[in-house]
Backbone as JSON Lines, residues from 0, in Angstrom:
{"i":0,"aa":"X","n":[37.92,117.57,-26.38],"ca":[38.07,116.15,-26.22],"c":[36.69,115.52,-26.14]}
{"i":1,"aa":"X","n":[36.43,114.09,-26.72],"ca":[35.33,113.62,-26.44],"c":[35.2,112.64,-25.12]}
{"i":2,"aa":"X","n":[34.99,113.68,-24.05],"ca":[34.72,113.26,-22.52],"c":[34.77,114.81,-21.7]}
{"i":3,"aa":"X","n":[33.73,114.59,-20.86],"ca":[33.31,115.15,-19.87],"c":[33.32,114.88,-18.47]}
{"i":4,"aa":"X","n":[34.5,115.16,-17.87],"ca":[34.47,114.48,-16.13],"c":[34.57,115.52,-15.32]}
{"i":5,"aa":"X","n":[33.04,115.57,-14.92],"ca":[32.66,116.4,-13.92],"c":[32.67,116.11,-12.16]}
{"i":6,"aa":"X","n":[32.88,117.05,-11.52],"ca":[33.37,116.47,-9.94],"c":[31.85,117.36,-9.48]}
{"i":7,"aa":"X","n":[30.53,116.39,-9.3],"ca":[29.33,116.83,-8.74],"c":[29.59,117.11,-7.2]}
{"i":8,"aa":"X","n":[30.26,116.42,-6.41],"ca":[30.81,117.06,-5.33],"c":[32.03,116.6,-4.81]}
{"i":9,"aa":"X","n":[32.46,116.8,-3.42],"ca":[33.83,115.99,-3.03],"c":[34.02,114.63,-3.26]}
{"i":10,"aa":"X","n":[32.75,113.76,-3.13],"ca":[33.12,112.55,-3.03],"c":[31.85,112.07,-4.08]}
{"i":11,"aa":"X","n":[31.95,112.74,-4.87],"ca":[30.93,112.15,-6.53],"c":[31.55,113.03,-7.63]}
{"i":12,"aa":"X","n":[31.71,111.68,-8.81],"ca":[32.27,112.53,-10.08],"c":[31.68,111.39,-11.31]}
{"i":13,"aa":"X","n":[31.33,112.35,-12.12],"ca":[30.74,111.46,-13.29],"c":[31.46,111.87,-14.63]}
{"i":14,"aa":"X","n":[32.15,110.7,-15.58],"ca":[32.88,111.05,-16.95],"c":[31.53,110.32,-17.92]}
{"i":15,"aa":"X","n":[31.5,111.31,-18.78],"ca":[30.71,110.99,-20.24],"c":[31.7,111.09,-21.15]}
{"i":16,"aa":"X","n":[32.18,109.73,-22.04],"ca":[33.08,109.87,-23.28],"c":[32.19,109.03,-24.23]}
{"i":17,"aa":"X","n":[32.3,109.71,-25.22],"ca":[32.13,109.29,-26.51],"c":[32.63,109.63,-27.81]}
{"i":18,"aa":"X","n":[32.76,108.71,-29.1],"ca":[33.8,108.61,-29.88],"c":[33.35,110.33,-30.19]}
{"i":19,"aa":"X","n":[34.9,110.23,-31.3],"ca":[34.35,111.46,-32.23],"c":[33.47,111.23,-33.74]}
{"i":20,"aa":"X","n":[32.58,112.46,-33.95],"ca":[31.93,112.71,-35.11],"c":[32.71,113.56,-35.86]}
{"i":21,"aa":"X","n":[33.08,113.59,-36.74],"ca":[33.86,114.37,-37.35],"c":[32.78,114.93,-38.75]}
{"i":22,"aa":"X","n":[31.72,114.22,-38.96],"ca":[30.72,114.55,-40.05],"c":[29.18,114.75,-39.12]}
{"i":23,"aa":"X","n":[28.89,116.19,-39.12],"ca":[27.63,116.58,-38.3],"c":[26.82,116.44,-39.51]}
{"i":24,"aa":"X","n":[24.97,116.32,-39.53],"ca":[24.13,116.41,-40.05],"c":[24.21,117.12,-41.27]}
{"i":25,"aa":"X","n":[24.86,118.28,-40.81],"ca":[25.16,119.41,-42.02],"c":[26.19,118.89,-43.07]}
{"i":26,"aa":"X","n":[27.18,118.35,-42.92],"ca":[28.24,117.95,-43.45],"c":[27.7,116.7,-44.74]}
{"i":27,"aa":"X","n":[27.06,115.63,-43.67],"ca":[26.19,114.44,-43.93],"c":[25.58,115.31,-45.81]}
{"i":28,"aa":"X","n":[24.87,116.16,-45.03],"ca":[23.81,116.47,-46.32],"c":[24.32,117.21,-47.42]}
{"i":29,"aa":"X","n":[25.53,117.71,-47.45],"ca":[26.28,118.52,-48.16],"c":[27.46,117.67,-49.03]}
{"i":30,"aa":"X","n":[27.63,116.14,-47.83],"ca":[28.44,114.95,-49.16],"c":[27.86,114.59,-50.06]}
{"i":31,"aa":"X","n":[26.18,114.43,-49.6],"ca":[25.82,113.68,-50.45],"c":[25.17,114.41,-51.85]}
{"i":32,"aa":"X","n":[24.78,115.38,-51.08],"ca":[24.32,116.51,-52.23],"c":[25.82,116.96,-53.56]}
{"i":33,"aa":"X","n":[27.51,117.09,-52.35],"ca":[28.15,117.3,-53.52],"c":[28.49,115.91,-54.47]}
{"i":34,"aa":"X","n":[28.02,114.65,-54.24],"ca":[28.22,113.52,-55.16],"c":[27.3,113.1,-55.76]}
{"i":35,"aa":"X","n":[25.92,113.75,-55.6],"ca":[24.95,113.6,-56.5],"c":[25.3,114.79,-57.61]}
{"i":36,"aa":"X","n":[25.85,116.01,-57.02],"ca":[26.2,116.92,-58.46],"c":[27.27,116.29,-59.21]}
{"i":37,"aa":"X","n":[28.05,115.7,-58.87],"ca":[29.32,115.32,-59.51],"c":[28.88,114.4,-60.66]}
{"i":38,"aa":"X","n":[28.41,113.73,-59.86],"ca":[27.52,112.5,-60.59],"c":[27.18,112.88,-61.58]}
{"i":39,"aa":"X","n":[26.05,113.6,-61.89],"ca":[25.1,114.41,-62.44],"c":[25.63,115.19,-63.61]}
{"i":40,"aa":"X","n":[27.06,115.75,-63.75],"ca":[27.68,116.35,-64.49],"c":[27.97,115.67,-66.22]}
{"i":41,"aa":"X","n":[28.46,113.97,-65.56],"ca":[28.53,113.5,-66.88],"c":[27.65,112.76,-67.53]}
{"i":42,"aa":"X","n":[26.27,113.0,-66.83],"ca":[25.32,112.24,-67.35],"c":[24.49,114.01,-68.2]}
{"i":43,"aa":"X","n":[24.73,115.1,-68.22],"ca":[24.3,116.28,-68.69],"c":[24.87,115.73,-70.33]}
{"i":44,"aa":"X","n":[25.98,115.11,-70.37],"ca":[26.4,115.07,-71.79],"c":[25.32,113.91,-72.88]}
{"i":45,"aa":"X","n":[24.72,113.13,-72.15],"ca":[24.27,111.99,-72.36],"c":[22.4,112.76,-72.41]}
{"i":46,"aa":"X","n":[21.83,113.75,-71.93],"ca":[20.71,113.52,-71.83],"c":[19.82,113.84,-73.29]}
{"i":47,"aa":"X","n":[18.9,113.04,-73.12],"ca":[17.7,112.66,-74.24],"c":[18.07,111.53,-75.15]}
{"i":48,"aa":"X","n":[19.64,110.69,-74.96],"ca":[19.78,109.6,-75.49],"c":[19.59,108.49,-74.82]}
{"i":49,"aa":"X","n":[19.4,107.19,-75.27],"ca":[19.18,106.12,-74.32],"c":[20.36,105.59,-73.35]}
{"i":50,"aa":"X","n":[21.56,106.41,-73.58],"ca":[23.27,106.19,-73.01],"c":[22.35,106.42,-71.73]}
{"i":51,"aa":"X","n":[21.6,107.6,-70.95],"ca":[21.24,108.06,-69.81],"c":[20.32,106.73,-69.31]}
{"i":52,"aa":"X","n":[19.8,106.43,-69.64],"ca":[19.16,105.15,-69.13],"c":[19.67,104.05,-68.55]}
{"i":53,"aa":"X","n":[20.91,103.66,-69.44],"ca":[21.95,102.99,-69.14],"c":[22.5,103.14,-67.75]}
{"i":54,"aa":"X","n":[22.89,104.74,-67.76],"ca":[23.85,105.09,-66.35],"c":[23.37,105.47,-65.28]}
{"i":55,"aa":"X","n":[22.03,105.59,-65.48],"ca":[21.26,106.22,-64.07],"c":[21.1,105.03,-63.13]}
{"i":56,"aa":"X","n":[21.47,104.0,-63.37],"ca":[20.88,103.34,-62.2],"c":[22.47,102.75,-61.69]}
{"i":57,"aa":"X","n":[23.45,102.85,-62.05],"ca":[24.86,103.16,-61.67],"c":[24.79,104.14,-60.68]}
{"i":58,"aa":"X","n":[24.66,105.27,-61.14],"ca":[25.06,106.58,-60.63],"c":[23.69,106.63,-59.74]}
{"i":59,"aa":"X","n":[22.74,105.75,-59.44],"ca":[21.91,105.96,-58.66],"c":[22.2,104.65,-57.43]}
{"i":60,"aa":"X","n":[23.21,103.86,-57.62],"ca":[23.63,102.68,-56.76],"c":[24.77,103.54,-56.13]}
{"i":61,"aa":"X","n":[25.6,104.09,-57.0],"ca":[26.89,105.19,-56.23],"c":[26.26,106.11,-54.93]}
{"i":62,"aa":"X","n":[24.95,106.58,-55.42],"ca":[24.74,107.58,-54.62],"c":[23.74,106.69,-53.38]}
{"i":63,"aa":"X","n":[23.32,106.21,-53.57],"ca":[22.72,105.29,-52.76],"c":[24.13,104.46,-51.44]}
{"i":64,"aa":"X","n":[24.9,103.58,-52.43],"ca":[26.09,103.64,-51.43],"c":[26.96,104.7,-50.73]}
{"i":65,"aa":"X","n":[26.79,105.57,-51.24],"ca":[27.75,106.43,-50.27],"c":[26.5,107.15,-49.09]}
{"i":66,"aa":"X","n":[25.76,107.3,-49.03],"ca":[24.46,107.64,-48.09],"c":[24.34,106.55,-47.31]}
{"i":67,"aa":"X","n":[24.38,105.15,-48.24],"ca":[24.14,103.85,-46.52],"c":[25.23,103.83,-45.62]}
{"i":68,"aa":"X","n":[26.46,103.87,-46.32],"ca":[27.71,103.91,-45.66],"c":[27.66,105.02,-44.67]}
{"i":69,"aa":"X","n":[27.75,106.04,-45.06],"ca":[28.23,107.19,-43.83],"c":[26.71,107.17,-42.95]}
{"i":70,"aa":"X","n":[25.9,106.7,-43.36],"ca":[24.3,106.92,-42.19],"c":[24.76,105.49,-41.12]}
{"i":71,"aa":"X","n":[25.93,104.58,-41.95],"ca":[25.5,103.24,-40.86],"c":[27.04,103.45,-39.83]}
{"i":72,"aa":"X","n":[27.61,104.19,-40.74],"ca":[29.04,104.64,-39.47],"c":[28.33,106.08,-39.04]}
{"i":73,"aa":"X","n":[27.7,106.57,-38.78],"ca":[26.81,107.81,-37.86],"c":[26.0,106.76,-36.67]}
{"i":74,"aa":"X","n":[25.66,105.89,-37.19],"ca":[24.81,105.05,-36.1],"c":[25.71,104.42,-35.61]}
{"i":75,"aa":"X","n":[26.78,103.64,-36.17],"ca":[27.45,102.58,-35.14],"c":[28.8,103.72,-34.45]}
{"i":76,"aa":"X","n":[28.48,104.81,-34.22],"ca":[29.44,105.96,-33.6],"c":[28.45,106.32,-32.11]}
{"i":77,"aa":"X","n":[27.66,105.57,-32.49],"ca":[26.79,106.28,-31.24],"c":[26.68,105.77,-29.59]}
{"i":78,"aa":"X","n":[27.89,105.71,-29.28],"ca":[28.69,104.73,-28.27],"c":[28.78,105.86,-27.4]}
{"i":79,"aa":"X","n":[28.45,105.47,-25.98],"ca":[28.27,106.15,-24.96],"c":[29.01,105.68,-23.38]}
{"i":80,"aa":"X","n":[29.61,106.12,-23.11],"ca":[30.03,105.27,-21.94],"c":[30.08,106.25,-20.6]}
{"i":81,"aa":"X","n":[29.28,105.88,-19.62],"ca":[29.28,106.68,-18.31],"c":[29.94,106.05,-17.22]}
{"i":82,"aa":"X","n":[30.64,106.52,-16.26],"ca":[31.25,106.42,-14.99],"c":[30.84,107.27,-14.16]}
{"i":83,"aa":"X","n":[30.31,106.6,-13.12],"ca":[30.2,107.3,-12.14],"c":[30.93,106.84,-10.61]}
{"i":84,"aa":"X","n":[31.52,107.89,-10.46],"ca":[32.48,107.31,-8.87],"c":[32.01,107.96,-8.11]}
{"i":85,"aa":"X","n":[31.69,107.52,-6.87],"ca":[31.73,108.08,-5.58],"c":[32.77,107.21,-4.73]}
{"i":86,"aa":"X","n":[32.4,107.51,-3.47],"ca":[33.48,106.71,-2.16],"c":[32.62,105.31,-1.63]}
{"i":87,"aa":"X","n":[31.1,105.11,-2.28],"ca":[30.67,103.73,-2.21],"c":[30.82,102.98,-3.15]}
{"i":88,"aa":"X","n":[30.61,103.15,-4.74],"ca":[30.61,102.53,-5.58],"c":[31.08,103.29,-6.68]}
{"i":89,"aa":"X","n":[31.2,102.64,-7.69],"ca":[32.13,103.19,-9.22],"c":[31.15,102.11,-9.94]}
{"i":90,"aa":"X","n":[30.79,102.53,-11.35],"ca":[29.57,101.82,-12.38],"c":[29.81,102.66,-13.34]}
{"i":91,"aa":"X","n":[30.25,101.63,-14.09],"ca":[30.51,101.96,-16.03],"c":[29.31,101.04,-16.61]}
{"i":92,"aa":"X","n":[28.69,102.25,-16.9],"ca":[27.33,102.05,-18.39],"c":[28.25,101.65,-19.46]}
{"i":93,"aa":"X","n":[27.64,101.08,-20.53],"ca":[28.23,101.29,-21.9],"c":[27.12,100.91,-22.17]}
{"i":94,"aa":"X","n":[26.85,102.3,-23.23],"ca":[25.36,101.97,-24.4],"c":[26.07,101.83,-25.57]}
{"i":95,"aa":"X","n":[25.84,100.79,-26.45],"ca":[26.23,100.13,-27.58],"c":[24.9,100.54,-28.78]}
{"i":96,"aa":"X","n":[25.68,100.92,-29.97],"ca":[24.0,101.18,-31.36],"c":[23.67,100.09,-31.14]}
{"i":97,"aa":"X","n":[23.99,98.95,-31.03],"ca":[22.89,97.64,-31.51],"c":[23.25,96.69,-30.58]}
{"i":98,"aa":"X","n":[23.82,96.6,-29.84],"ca":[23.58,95.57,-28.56],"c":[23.28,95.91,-27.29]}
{"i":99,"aa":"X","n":[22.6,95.22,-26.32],"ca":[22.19,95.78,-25.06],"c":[23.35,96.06,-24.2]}
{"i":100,"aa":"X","n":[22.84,97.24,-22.86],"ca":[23.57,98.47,-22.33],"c":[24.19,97.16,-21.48]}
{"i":101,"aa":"X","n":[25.74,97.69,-21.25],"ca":[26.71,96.82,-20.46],"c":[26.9,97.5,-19.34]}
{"i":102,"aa":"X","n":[27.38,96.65,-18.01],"ca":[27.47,97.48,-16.55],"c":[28.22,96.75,-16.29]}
{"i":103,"aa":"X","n":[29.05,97.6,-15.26],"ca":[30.02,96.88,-14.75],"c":[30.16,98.01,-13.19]}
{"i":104,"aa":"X","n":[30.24,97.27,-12.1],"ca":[30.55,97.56,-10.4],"c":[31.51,97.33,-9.37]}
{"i":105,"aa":"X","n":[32.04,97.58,-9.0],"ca":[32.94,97.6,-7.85],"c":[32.73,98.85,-7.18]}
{"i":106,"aa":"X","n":[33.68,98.34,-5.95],"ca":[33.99,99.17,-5.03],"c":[35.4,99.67,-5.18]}
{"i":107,"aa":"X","n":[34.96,101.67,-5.08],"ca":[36.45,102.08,-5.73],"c":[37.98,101.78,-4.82]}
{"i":108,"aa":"X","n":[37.31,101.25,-3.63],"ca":[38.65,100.95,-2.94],"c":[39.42,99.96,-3.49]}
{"i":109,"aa":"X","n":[38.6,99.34,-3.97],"ca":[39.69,97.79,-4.5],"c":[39.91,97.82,-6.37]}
{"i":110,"aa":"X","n":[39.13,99.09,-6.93],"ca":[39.16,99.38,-8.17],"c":[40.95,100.03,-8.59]}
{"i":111,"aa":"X","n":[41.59,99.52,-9.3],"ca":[43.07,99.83,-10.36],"c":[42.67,100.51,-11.63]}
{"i":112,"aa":"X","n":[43.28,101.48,-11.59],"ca":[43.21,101.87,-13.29],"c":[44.45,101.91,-13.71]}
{"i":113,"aa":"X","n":[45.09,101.14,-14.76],"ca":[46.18,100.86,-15.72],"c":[46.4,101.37,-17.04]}
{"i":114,"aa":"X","n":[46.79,102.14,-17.36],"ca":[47.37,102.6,-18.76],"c":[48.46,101.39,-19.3]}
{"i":115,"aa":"X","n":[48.4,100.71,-20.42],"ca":[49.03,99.96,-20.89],"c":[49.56,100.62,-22.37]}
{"i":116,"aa":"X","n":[50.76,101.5,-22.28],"ca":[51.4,101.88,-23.22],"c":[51.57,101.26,-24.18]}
{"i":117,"aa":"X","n":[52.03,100.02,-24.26],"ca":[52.43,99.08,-25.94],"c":[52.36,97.77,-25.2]}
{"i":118,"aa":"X","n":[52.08,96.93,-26.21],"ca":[51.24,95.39,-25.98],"c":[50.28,95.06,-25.85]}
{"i":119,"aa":"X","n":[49.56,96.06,-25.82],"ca":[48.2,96.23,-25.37],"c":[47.42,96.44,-26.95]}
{"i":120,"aa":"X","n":[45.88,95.93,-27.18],"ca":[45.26,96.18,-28.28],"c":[45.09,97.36,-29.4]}
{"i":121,"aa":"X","n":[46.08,98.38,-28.35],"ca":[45.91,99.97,-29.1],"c":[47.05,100.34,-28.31]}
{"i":122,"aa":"X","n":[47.32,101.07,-28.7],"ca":[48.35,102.29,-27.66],"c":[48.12,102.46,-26.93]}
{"i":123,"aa":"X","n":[48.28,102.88,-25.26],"ca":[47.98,103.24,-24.17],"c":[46.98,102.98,-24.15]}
{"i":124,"aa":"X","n":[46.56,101.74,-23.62],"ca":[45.17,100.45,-23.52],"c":[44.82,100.92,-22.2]}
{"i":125,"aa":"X","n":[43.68,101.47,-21.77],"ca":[43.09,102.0,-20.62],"c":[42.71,100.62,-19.96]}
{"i":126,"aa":"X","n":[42.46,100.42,-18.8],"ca":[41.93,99.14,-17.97],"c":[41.78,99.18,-16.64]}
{"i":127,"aa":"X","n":[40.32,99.43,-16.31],"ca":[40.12,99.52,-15.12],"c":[39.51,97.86,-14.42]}
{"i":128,"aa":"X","n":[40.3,98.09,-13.49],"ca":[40.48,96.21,-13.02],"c":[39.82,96.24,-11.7]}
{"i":129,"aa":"X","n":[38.56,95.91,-10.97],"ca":[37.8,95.36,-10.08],"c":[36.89,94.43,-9.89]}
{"i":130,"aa":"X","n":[36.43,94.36,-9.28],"ca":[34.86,93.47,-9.11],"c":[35.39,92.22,-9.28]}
{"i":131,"aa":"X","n":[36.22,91.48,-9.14],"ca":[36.81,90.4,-10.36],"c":[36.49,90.25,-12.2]}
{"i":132,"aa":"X","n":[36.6,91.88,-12.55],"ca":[36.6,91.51,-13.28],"c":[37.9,93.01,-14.11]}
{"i":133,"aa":"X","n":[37.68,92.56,-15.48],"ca":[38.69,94.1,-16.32],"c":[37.62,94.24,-17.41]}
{"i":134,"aa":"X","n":[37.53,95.89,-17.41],"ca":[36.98,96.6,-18.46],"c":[37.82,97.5,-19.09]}
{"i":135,"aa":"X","n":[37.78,97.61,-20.43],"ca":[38.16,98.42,-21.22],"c":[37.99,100.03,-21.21]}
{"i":136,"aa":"X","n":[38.64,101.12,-21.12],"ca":[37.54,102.46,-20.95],"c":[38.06,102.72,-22.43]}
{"i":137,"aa":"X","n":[37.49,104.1,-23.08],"ca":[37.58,104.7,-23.85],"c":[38.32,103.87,-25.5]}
{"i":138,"aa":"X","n":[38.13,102.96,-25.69],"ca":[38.64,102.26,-26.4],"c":[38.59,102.9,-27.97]}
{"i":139,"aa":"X","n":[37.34,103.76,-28.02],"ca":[37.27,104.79,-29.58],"c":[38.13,105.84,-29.36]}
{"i":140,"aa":"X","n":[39.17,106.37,-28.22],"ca":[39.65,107.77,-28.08],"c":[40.79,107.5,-28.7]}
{"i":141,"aa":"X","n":[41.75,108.59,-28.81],"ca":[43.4,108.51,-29.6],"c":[44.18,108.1,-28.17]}
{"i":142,"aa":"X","n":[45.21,107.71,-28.66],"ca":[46.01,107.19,-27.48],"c":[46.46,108.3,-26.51]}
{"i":143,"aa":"X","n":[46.35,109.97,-26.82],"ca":[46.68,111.06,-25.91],"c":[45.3,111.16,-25.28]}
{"i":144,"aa":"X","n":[44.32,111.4,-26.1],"ca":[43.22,111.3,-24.68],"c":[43.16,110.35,-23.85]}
{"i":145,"aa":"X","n":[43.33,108.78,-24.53],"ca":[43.2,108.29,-23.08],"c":[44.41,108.26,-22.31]}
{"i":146,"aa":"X","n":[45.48,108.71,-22.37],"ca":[46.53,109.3,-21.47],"c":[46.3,110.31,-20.43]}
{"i":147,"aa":"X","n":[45.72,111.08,-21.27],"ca":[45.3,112.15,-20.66],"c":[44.16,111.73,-19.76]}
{"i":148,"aa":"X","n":[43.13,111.09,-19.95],"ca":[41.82,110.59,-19.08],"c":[42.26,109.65,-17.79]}
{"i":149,"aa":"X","n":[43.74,109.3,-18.32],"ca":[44.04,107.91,-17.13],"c":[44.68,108.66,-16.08]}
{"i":150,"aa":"X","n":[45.4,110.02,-16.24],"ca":[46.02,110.83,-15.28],"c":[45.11,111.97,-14.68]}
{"i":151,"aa":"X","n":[43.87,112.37,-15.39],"ca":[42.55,112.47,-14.32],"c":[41.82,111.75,-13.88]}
{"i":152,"aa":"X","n":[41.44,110.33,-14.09],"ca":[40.82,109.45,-13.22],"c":[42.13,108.66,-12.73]}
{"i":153,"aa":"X","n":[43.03,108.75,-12.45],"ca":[43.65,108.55,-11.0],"c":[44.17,109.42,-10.5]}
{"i":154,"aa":"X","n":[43.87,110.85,-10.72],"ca":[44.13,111.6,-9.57],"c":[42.52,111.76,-8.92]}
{"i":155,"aa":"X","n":[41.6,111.78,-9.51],"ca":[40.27,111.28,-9.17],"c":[40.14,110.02,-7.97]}
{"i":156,"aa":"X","n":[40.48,109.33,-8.33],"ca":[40.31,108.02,-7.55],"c":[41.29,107.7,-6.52]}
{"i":157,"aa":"X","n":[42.49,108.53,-6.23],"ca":[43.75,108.81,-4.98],"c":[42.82,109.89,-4.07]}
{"i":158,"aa":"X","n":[42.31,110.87,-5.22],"ca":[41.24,111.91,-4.25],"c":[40.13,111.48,-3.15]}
{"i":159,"aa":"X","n":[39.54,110.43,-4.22],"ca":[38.4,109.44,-3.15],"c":[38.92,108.93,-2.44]}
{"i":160,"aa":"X","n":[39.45,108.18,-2.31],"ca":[40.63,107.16,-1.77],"c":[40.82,107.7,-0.14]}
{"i":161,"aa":"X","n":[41.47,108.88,-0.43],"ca":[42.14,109.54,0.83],"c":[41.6,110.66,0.98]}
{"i":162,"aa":"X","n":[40.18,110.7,0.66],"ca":[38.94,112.04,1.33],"c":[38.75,111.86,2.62]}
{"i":163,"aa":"X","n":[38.7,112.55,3.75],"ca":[38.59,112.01,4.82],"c":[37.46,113.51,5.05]}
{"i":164,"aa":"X","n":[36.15,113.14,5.49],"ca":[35.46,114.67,5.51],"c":[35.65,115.42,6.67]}
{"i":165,"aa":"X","n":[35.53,116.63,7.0],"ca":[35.83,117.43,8.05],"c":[34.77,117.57,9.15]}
{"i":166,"aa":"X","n":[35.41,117.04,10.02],"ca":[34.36,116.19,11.43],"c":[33.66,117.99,12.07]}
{"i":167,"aa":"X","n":[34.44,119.29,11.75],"ca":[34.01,120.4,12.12],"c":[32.77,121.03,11.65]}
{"i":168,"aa":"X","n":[32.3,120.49,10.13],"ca":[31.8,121.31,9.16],"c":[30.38,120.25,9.5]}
């Protein structure tokens, strides 16, 4: 899954989610390399006539577009969102590719987290509601992860909730 929610101790836990990549570096260099061969194939019939002159700068705009495209969805994938809860405060980062980092604070006592199954902008619409205000979580995940993420951060946040530490230890 793309998220990581780690419990640093009883009463601190930090989630890292971010979208999925489904095309790594390797992949990246291996599209573009197999559509420059493709390319390349029917211009072999054409070479030493002036037809090749004609098509190279086609087949050099093709290959050029398919390289800006997948390099500018690799960058605008690069969405980061951190939570961190303890029993004083809860703070969602969101680092955005091209706009500045968003924060958002409350206190987890008065913090709600809502799964909104249908009506909501997506399927099971995550929404964590404090501070006077509502944030969105995981909004790039499939509607089972964030199902799945909303039934560990509220058993997370019932955990904080009703930690009471041991007056012996």
């Amino acid at each position: 899954m793309p998220y990581a929610l780690t419990q640093d101790s009883p009463t601190q836990a930090t989630l890292r989610a971010w979208p999925h990549n489904a095309l790594n570096p390797r992949g990246f260099v291996m599209a573009v390399g197999m559509a420059a061969g493709t390319l390349a194939i029917p211009l072999l019939a054409v070479i030493g006539s002036p037809v090749l002159w004609g098509l190279l700068p086609f087949a050099g705009i093709a290959l050029w577009g398919l390289w800006y495209g997948l390099d500018r969805n690799w960058r605008d994938r690069q969405i980061l969102e951190e939570l961190t809860l303890s029993r004083a405060e809860i703070t969602l980062t969101r680092t955005n590719p091209r706009s500045p980092q968003q924060q958002w604070r409350a206190d987890p006592h008065w913090v709600s987290l809502r799964l909104v199954p249908r009506g909501g902008p997506v399927e099971n619409y995550l929404i964590l509601t404090g501070g006077g205000r509502e944030v969105e979580l995981g909004a790039y995940l499939t509607p089972d992860e964030r199902a799945s993420l909303h039934d560990a951060l509220s058993d997370l946040l019932v955990r904080f909730k009703t930690y009471a530490p041991d007056p012996f230890s």
